[in-house]
N, C-alpha and C positions, 0 to 999 in steps of 0.2 A: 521395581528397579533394584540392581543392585547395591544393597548397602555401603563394600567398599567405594566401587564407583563413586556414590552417592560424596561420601565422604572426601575422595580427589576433586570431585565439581565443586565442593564447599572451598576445599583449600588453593582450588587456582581462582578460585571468586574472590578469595581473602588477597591472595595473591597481588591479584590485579586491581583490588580496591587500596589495596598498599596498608591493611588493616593485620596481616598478617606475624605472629608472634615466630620469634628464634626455634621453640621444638616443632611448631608448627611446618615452617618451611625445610625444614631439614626431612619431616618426614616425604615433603612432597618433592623434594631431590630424590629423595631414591625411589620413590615412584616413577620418578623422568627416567633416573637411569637404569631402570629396572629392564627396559627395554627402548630399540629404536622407533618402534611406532608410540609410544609412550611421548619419549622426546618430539616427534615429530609435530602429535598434536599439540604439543605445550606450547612448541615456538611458532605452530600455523593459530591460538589464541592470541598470544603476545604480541604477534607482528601484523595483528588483526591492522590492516588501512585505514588511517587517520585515528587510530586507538588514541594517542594522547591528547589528541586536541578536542576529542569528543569525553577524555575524561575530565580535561581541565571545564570543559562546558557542564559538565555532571556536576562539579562540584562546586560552579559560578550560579545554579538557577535554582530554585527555589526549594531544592530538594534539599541544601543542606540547612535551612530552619527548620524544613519539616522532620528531616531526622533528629535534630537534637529536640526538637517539640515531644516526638515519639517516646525517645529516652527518658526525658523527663516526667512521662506518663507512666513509664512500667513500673514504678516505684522498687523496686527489690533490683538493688544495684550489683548485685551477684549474678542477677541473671540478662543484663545489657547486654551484654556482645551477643548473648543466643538469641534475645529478642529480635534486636537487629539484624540476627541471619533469617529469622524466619519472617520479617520485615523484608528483607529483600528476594523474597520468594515472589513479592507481589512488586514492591518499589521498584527492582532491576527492570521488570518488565518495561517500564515507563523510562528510567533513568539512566541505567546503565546499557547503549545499544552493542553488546558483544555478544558472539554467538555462544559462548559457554553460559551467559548470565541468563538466555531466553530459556536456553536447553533444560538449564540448572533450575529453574525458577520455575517454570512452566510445568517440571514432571513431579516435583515435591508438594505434599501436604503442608496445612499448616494453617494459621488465621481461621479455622473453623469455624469458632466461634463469632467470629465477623459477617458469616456468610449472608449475603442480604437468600430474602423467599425466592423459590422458584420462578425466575422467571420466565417471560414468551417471546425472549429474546432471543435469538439463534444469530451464528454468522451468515453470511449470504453463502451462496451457492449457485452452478450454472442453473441458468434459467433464463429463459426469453423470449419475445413471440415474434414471429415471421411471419410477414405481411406481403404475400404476392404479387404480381402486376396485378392481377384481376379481381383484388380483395380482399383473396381469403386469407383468415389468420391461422395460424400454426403453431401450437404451441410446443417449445423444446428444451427437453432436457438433458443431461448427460447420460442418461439411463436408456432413454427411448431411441434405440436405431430403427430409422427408419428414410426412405428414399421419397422426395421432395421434388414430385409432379405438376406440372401445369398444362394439362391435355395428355398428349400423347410423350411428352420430352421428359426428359428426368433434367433435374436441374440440376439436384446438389443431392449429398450423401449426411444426413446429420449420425454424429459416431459420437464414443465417449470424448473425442478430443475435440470435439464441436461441430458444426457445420463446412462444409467443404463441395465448393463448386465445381461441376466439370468445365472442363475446358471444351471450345466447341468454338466453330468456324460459322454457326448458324447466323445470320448476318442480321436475321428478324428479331434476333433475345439481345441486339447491341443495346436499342432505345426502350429495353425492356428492363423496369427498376424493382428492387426487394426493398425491404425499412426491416431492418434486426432493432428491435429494442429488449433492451432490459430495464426492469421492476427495480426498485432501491432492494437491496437482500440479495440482486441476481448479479452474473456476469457472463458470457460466452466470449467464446471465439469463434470466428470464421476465416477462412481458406477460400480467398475473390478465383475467380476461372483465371486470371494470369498465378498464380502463386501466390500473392499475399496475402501476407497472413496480419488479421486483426484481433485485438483482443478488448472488447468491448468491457468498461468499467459498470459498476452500479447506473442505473438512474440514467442511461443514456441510450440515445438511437443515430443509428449508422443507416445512409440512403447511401446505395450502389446499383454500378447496373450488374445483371445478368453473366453478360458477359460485355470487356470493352470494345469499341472502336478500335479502327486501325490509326489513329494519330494523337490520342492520350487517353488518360487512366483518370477519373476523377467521384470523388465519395466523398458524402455532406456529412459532417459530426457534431451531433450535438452531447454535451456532457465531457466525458474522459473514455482517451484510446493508444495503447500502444498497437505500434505501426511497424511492421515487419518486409519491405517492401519488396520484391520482387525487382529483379534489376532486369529496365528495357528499355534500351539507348534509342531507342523509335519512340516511346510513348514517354511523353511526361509525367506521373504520376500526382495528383492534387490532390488536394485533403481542403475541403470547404468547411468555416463554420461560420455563424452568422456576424464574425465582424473582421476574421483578415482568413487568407488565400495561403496555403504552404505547398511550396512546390518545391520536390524532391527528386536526386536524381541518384535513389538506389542506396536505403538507407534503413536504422532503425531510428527511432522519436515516439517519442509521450508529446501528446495533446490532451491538454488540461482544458475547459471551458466553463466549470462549474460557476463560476466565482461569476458578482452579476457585473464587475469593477475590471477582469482582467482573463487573459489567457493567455496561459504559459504554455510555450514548445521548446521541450528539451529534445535536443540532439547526443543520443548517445553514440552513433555511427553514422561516418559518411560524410552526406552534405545535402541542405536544405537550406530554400529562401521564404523569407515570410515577406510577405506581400499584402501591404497596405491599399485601401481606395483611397481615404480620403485623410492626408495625402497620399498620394500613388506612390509608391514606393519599396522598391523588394532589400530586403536586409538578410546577408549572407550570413548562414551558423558556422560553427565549426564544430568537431565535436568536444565534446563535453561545456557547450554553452545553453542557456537561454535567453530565448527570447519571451518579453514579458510585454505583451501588448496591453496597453490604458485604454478600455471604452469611453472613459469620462476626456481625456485629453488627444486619441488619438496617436499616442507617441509610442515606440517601441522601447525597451532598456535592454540592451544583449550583455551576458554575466558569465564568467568562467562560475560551474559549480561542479560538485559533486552529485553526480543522475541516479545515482544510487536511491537516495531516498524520494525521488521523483516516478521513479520506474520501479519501487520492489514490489510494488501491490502487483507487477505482473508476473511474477514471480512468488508469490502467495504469501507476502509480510506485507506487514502496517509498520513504515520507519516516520519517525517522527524527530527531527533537528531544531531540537528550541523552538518549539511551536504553541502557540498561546492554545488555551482549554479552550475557550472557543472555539478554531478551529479544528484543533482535535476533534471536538464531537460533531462539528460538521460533517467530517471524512466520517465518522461512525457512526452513524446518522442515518446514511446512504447506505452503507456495508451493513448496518447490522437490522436495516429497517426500522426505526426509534423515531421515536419523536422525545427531543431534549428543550428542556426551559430551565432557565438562569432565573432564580428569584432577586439575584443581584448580581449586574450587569459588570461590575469591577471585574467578578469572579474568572471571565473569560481571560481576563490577561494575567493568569499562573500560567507561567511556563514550564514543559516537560520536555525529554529527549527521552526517544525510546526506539527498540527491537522489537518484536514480536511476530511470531505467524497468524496468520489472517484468518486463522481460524480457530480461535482463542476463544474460550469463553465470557462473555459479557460481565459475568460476573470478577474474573481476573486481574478487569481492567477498571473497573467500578473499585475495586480492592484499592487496587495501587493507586489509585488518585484519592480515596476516601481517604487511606490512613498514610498518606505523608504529606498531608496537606489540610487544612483547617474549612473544607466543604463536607459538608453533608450531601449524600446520594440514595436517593429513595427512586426506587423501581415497581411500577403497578402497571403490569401487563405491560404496552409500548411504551407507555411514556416515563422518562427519565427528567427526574427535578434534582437541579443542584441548588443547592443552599448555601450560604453561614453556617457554619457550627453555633451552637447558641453559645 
């Protein structure tokens, strides 16, 4: 990486941490105006969407004991500030979600000496099996092109950008259904015979037909799926999971189902009704709302949010907004194949806010929560133990 670079990234991170000293910022003025694309990317940082409210959250949760904890650990008071910058090589990832701080943090060395052993940990990756009308299993990756027969028909094309059906007027592959699943570590996408486009999360399987009927569109999910719909003012499009009904008329949405307590469907475009049995009853989205359906009470709650952090795992980040450690390593869990155990159950409720790409190493993220925060993390092969510090 380039060194001077390197050095602009430290000082718009100082910048926007507001830790920034008088020679310091003057050097990074004439950086800005050293050129217009200089400038451009300074104020497309700065004017980063919901930046301040996500920095006042940064500096409300748990991260600022654990930095003064840190401090008060390097003993040699000369060298604080550079500690703390090379502390936030790992902490930003978790704490501060700005895209210079993932960028900046994620390409610099640093905490070496920290580094837990090698582990057999990896991020997931496409992968998943396809299950035939007739049985057979199919295994797929993003590697393996290859054309997806059952007799004499071609069905679908699997490419690097996933699976993708033809389209076809055959009227005998309507009541004709596939199952995509993916493994925890995995994820694909597919492309239905009308257009849409699916993109299948970890640890989850999608049942669709073939190709659809002539008077609606409908695919069972279980786990997590962004939804890319195809718009068809004849066919209703449905999304089935085993406890409410969403029917959509020409849109994008995240469907969540992991959770054994609830499932969420964010609407980022369009328009979509979630549709209760018992009681019967359909509840209109708008966009940028959810709907957060209760197994235990049956009841919906619909919320103006931000789908940002709902929907960037399809877009290949792990964002996390004030999310307890517990379910942080839920989500990572899945994505990175892990088996996690809390020696003490308190531990799950530290809270973190975080950026990152989704395909980060395990170790990066093990960093950042081990050292601004008072848990111990020990890694032997899959399984991940957090602890007490003693």
């Amino acid at each position: 990486m380039d060194t001077n670079q390197n050095k602009i990234d430290k000082l718009i991170a100082l910048h926007l941490l507001r830790t920034i000293n008088p020679e310091e910022q003057e050097e990074l003025n004439n950086w800005i105006n050293a050129s217009s694309q200089n400038k451009a990317f300074f104020e497309r940082i700065c004017s980063e969407k919901s930046f301040e409210r996500k920095y006042k959250l940064y500096k409300d949760v748990d991260s600022n004991q654990a930095f003064q904890k840190f401090i008060e650990r390097t003993g040699n008071k000369e060298k604080k500030r550079y500690s703390v910058l090379k502390l936030l090589k790992y902490a930003a990832i978790l704490l501060l979600p700005i895209t210079i701080a993932t960028y900046l943090f994620l390409t610099n060395s640093g905490l070496d000496d920290y580094k837990n052993e090698r582990s057999e940990i990896f991020p997931g990756k496409p992968q998943a099996t396809l299950i035939l009308g007739n049985g057979k299993f199919i295994m797929l990756n993003a590697h393996d092109r290859k054309q997806i027969r059952e007799g004499f028909s071609l069905l679908a094309i699997n490419a690097p950008s996933g699976i993708s059906y033809e389209k076809t007027k055959d009227s005998t592959l309507y009541n004709q259904e596939n199952i995509l699943k993916t493994p925890r570590g995995g994820e694909y996408t597919v492309k239905l015979s009308d257009g849409t486009v699916i993109h299948l999360n970890s640890a989850s399987q999608l049942k669709y037909p073939v190709a659809f009927g002539e008077k609606s569109r409908t695919v069972y999910l279980t786990g997590e799926a962004y939804f890319d719909i195809a718009k068809d003012k004849k066919r209703p499009f449905y999304v089935v999971t085993n406890d409410i009904l969403i029917k959509q008329y020409g849109t994008s949405f995240n469907v969540d189902s992991y959770s054994p307590d609830f499932v969420k469907v964010v609407l980022v475009k369009g328009s979509i009704g979630v549709i209760t049995q018992n009681p019967q009853a359909e509840y209109r989205l708008k966009e940028s709302q959810m709907a957060e359906y209760c197994k235990k009470d049956h009841t919906v709650t619909i919320t103006n949010v931000d789908t940002y952090p709902y929907t960037a795992w399809n877009e290949g980040r792990l964002v996390f907004e004030n999310k307890n450690l517990g379910d942080i390593m839920q989500t990572l869990s899945l994505w990175y194949d892990m088996n996690v155990h809390f020696d003490n159950q308190n531990l799950k409720n530290i809270h973190f806010t975080g950026n990152l790409k989704r395909d980060a190493s395990i170790e990066d993220l093990i960093n950042a929560i081990k050292y601004t925060t008072d848990v111990d993390i020990q890694i032997k092969g899959k399984e991940v133990l957090i602890s007490k510090k003693p």
